[in-house]
Structure formats: C-alpha cells, structure tokens
VMD Tcl script that builds the backbone (N, CA, C; Angstrom):
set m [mol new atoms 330]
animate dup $m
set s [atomselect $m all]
$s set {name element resname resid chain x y z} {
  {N N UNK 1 A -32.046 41.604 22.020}
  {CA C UNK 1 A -31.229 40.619 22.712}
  {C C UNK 1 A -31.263 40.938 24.212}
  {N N UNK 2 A -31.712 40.108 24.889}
  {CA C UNK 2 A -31.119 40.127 26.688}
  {C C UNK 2 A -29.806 40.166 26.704}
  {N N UNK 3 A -29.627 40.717 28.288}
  {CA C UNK 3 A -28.590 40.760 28.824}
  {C C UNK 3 A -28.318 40.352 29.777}
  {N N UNK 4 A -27.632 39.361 30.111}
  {CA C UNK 4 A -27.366 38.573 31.483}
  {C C UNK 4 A -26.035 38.875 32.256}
  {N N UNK 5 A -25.671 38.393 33.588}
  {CA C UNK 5 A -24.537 39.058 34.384}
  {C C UNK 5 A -25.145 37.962 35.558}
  {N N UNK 6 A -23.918 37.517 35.543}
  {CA C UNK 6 A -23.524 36.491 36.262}
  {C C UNK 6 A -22.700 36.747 37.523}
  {N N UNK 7 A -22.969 35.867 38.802}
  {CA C UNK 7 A -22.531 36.214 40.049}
  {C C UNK 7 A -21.964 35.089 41.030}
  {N N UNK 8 A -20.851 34.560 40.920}
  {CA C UNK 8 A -20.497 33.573 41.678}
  {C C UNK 8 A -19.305 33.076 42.552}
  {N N UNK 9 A -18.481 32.898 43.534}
  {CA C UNK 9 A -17.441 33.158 43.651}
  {C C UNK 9 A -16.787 31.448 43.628}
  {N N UNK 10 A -16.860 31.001 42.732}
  {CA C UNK 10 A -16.414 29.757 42.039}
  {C C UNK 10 A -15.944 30.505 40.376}
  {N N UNK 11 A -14.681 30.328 40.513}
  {CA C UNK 11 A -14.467 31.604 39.226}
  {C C UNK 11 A -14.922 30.098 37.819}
  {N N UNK 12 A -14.513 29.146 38.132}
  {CA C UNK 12 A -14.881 27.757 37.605}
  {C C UNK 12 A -15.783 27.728 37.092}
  {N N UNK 13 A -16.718 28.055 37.801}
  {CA C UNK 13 A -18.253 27.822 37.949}
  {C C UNK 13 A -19.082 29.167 36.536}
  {N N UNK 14 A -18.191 30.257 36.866}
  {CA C UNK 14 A -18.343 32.068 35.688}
  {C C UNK 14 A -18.082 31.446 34.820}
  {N N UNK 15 A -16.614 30.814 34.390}
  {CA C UNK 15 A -16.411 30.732 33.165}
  {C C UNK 15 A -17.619 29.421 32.596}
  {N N UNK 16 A -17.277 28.390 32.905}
  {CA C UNK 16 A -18.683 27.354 32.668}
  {C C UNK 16 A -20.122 28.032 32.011}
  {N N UNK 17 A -20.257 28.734 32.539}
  {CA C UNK 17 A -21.711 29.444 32.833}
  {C C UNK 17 A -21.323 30.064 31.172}
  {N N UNK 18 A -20.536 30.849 31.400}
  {CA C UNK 18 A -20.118 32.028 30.189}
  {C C UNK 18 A -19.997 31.051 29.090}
  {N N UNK 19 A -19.347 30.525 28.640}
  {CA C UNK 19 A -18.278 29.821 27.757}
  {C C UNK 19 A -19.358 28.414 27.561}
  {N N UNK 20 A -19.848 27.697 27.939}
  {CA C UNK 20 A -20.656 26.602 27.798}
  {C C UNK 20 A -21.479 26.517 26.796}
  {N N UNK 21 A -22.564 27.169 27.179}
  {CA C UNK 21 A -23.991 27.259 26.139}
  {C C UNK 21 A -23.612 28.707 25.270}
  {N N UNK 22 A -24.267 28.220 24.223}
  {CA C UNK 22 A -24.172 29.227 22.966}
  {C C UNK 22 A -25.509 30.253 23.545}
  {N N UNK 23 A -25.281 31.263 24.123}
  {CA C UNK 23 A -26.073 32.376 24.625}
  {C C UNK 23 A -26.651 32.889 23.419}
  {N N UNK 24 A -25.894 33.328 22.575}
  {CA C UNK 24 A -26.439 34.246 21.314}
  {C C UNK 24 A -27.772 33.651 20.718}
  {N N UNK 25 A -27.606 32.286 20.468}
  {CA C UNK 25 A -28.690 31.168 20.144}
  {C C UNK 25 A -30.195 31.642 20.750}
  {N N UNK 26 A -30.179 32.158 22.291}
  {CA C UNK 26 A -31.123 32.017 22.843}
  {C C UNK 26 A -31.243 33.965 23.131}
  {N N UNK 27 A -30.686 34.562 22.174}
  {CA C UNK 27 A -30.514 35.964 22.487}
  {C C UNK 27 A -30.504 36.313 23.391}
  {N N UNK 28 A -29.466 35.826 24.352}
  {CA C UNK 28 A -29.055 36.370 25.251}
  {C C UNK 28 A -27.404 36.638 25.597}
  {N N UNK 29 A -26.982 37.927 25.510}
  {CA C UNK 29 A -25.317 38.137 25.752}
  {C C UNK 29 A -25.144 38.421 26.986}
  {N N UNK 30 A -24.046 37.738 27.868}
  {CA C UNK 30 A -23.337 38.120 28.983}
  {C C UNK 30 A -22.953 39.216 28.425}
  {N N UNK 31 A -22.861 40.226 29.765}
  {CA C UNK 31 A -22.564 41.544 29.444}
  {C C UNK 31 A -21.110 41.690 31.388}
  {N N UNK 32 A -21.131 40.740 32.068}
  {CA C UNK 32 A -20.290 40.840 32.801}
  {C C UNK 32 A -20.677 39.666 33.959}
  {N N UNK 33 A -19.348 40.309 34.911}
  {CA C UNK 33 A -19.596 38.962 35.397}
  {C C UNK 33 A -19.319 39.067 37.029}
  {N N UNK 34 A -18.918 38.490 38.164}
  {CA C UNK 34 A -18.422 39.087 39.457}
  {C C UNK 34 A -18.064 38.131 40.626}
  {N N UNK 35 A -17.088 37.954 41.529}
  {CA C UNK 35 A -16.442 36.923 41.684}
  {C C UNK 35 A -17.411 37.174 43.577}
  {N N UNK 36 A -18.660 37.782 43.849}
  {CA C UNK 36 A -18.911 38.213 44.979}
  {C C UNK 36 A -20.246 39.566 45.387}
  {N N UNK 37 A -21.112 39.195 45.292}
  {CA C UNK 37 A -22.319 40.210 45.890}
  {C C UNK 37 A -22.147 41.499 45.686}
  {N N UNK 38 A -20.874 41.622 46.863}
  {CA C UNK 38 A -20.408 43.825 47.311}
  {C C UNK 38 A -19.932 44.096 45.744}
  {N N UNK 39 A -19.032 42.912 44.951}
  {CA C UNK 39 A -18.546 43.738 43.999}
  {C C UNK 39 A -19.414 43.759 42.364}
  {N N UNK 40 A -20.818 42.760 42.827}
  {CA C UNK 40 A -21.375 42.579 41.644}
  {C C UNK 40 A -22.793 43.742 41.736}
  {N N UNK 41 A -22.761 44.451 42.825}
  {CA C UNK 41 A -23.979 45.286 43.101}
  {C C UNK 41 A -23.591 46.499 42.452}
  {N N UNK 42 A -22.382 47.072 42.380}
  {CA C UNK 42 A -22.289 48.173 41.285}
  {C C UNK 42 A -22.047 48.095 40.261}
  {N N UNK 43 A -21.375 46.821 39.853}
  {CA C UNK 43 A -21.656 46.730 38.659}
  {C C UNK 43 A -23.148 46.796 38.022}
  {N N UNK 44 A -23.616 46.083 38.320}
  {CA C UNK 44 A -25.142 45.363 38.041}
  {C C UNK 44 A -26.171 46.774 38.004}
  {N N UNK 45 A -25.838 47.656 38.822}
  {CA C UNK 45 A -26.453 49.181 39.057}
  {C C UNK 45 A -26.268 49.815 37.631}
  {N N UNK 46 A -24.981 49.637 37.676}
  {CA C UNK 46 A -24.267 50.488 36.406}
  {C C UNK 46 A -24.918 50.267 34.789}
  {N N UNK 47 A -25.245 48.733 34.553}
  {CA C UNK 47 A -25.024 48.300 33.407}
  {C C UNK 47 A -26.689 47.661 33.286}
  {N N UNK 48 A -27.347 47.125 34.634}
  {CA C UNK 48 A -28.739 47.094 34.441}
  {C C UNK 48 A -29.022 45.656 33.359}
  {N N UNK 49 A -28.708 44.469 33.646}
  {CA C UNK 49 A -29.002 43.756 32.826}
  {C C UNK 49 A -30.314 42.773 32.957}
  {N N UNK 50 A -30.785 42.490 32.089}
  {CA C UNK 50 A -31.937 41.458 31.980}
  {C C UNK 50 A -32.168 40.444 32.585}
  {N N UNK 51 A -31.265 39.776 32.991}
  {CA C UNK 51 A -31.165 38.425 33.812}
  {C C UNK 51 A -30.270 38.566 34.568}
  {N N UNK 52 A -30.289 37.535 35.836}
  {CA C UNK 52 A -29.501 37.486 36.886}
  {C C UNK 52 A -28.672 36.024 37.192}
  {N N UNK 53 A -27.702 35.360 36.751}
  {CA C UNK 53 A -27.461 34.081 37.124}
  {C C UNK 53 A -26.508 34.112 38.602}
  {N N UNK 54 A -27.117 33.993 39.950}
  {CA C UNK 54 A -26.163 34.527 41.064}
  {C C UNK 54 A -26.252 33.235 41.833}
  {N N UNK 55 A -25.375 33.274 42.322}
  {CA C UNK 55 A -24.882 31.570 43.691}
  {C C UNK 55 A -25.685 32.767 44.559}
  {N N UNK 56 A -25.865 31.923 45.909}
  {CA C UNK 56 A -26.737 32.014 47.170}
  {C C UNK 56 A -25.357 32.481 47.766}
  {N N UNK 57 A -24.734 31.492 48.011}
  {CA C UNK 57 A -23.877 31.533 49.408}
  {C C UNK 57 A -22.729 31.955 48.704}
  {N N UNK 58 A -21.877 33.592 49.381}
  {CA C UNK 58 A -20.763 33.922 48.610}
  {C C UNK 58 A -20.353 34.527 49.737}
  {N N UNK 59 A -18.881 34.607 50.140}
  {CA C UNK 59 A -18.204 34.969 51.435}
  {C C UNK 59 A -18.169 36.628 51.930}
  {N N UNK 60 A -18.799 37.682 50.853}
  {CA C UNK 60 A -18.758 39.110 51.637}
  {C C UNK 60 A -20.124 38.990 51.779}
  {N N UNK 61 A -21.193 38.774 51.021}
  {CA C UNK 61 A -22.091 39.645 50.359}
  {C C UNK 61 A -23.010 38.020 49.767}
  {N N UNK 62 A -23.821 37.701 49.947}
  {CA C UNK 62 A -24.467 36.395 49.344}
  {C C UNK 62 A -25.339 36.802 48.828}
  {N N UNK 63 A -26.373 36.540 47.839}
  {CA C UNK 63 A -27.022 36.338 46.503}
  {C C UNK 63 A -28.484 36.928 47.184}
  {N N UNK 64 A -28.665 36.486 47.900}
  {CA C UNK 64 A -30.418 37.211 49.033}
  {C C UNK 64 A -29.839 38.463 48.924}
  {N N UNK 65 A -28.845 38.748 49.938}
  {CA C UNK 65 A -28.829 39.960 50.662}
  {C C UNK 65 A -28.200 41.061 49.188}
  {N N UNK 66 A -28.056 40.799 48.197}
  {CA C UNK 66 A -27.669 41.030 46.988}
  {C C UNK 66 A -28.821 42.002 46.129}
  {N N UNK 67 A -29.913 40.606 46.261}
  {CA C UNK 67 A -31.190 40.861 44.967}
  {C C UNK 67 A -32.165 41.804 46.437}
  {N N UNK 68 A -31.850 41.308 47.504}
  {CA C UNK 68 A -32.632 42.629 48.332}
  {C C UNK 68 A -32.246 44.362 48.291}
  {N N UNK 69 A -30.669 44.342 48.197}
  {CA C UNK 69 A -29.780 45.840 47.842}
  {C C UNK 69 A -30.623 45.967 46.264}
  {N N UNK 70 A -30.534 45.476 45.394}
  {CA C UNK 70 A -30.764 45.287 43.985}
  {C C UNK 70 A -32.593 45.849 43.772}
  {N N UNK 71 A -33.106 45.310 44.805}
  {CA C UNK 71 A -34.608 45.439 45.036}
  {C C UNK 71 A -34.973 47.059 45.682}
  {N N UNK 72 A -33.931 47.238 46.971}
  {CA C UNK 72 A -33.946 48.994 47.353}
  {C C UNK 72 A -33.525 49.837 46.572}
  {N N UNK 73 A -33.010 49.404 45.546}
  {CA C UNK 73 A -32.197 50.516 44.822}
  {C C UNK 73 A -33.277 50.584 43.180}
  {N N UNK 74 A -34.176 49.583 43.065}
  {CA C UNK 74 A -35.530 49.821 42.451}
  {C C UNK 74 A -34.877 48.916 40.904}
  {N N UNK 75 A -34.046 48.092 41.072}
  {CA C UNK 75 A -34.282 47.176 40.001}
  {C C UNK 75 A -34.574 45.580 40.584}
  {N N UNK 76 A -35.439 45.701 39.817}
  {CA C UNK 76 A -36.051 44.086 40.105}
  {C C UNK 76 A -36.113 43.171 38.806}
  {N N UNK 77 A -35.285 42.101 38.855}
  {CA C UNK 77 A -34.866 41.675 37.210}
  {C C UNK 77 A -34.645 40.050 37.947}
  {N N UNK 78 A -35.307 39.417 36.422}
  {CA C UNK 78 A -35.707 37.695 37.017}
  {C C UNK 78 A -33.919 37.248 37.235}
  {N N UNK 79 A -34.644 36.152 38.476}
  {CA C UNK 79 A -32.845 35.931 38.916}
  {C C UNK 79 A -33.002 34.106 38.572}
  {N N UNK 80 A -31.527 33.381 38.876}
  {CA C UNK 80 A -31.958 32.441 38.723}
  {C C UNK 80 A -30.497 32.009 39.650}
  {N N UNK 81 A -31.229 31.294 40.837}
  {CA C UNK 81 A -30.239 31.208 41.547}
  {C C UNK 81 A -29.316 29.411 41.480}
  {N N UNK 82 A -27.897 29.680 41.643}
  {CA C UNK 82 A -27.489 28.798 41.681}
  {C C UNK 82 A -26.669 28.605 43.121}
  {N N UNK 83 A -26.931 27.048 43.644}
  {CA C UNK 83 A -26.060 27.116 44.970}
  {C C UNK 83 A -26.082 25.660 45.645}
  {N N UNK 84 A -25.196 25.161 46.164}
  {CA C UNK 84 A -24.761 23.710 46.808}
  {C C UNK 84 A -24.700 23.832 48.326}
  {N N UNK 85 A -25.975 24.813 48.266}
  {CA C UNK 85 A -27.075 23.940 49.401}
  {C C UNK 85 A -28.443 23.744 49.028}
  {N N UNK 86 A -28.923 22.625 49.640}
  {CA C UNK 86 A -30.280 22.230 49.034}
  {C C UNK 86 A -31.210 22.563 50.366}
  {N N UNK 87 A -30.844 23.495 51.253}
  {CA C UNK 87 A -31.631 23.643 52.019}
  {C C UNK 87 A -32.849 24.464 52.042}
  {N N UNK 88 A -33.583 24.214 53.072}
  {CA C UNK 88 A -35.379 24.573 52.812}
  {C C UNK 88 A -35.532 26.059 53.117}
  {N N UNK 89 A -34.884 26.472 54.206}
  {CA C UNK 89 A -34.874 27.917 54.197}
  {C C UNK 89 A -34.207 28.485 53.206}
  {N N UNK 90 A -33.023 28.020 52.634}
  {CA C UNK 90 A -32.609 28.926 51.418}
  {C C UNK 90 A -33.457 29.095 50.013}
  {N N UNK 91 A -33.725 27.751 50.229}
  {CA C UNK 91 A -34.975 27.507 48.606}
  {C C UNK 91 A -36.076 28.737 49.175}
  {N N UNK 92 A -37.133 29.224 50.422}
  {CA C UNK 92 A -37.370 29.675 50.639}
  {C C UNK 92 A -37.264 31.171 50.660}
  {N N UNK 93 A -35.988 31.559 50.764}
  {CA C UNK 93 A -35.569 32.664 50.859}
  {C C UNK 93 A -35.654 33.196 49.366}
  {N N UNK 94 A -35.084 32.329 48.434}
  {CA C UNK 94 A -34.923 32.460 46.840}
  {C C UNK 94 A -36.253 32.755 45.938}
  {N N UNK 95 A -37.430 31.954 46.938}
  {CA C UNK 95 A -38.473 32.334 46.378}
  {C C UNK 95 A -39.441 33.613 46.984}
  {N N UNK 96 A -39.240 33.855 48.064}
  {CA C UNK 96 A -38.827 35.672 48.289}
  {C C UNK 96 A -39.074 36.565 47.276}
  {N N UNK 97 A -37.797 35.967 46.565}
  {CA C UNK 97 A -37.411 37.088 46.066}
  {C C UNK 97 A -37.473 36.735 44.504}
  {N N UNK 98 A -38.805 35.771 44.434}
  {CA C UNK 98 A -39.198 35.756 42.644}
  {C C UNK 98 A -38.398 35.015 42.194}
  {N N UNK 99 A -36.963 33.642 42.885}
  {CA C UNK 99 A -35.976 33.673 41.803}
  {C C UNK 99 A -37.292 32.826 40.658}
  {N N UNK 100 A -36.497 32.839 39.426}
  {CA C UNK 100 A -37.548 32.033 38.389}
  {C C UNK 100 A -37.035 30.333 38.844}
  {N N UNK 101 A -35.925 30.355 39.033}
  {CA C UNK 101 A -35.234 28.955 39.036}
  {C C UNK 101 A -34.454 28.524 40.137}
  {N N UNK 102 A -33.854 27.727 40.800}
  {CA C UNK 102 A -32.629 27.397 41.938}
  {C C UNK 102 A -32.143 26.235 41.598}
  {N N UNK 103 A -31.264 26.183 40.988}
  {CA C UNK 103 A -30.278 25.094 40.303}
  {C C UNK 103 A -29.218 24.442 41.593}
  {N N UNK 104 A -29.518 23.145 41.866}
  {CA C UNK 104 A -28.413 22.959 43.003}
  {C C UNK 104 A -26.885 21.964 42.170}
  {N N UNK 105 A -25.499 23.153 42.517}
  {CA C UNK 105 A -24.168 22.846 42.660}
  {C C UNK 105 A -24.188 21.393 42.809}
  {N N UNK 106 A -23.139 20.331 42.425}
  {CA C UNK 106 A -22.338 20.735 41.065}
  {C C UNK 106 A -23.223 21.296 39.918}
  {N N UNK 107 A -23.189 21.769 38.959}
  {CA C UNK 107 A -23.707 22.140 37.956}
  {C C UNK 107 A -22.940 21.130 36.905}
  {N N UNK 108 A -23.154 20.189 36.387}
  {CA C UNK 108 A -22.940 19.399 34.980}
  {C C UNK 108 A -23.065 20.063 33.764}
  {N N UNK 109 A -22.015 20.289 33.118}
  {CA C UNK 109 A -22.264 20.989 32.132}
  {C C UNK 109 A -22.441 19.892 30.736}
  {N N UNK 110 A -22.151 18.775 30.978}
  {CA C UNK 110 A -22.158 17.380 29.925}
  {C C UNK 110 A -23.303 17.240 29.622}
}
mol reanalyze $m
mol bondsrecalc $m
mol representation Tube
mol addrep $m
C-alpha cells in the first residue's frame, strides 16, 4: 500500500482530499496531513511517505520552497500539486520539480 500526506492551508480543502475518495481502493492510505510547508517538512522527514498532495501558495513556507527543503534533505517522492493560481511561472516552477500533476483550486469534489 502507498502512503500519501497531504499539505494545504485550506483546512477545507485536507479534509476533502482525506475523506472524499476511497484511498484504500487505490492502495493508497493517508498517513498525515499539515495546515503549512515549515510544519509539514518534519513531519514528512519523519514518516517518509509515497506521495505528496501539497498547495503551491501557503503563508510561512509554500509547496516549491517545500519539495526543494524535501529535495536537500535527499527525499524525492512524486508530488502532485494543487493551487488557485493558474499562473505560468508557477506551473513552471512545479514542473522543476517533477510535480506528476497541478490541479487548479476550486477543487470539485462532485
């Protein structure tokens, strides 16, 4: 089973993500979750999970400057970024850094 860990500071947006789709289905378990970059980088160190579902733009610490700490510290794990901007340097930046996907905010869960 994968392990995914989720990163967003739309707490709305975590639970959605979590609680929505039947994960197990697709063997994959949330294993945690983080309302912000600074506080999702030790977690994420700690626990080392398989997938990455992280927003771009988050008010300490944003989702680049995140999977780059994540990248020096020698884990590199497919990300899949979510974020409500559709801009060209950010799509840019995301692909940097391998995301597999960039989902643009609102997210519809219907």
């Amino acid at each position: 089973m994968y392990q995914a860990f989720i990163v967003d500071d739309e707490e709305t947006l975590r639970t959605g993500l979590e609680n929505y789709f039947d994960w197990n289905k697709y063997g994959i378990e949330i294993i945690g979750d983080a309302e912000d970059g600074d506080i999702a980088l030790e977690k994420i160190l700690a626990c080392r999970p398989d997938i990455l579902i992280c927003d771009v733009k988050m008010p300490h610490m944003d989702g680049t400057v995140l999977i780059e700490k994540l990248w020096e510290a020698g884990l590199r794990i497919p990300v899949l970024f979510v974020s409500g901007y559709s801009d060209v340097q950010m799509l840019k930046t995301a692909m940097r850094f391998h995301a597999e996907d960039y989902i643009l905010k609102p997210v519809n869960f219907a």
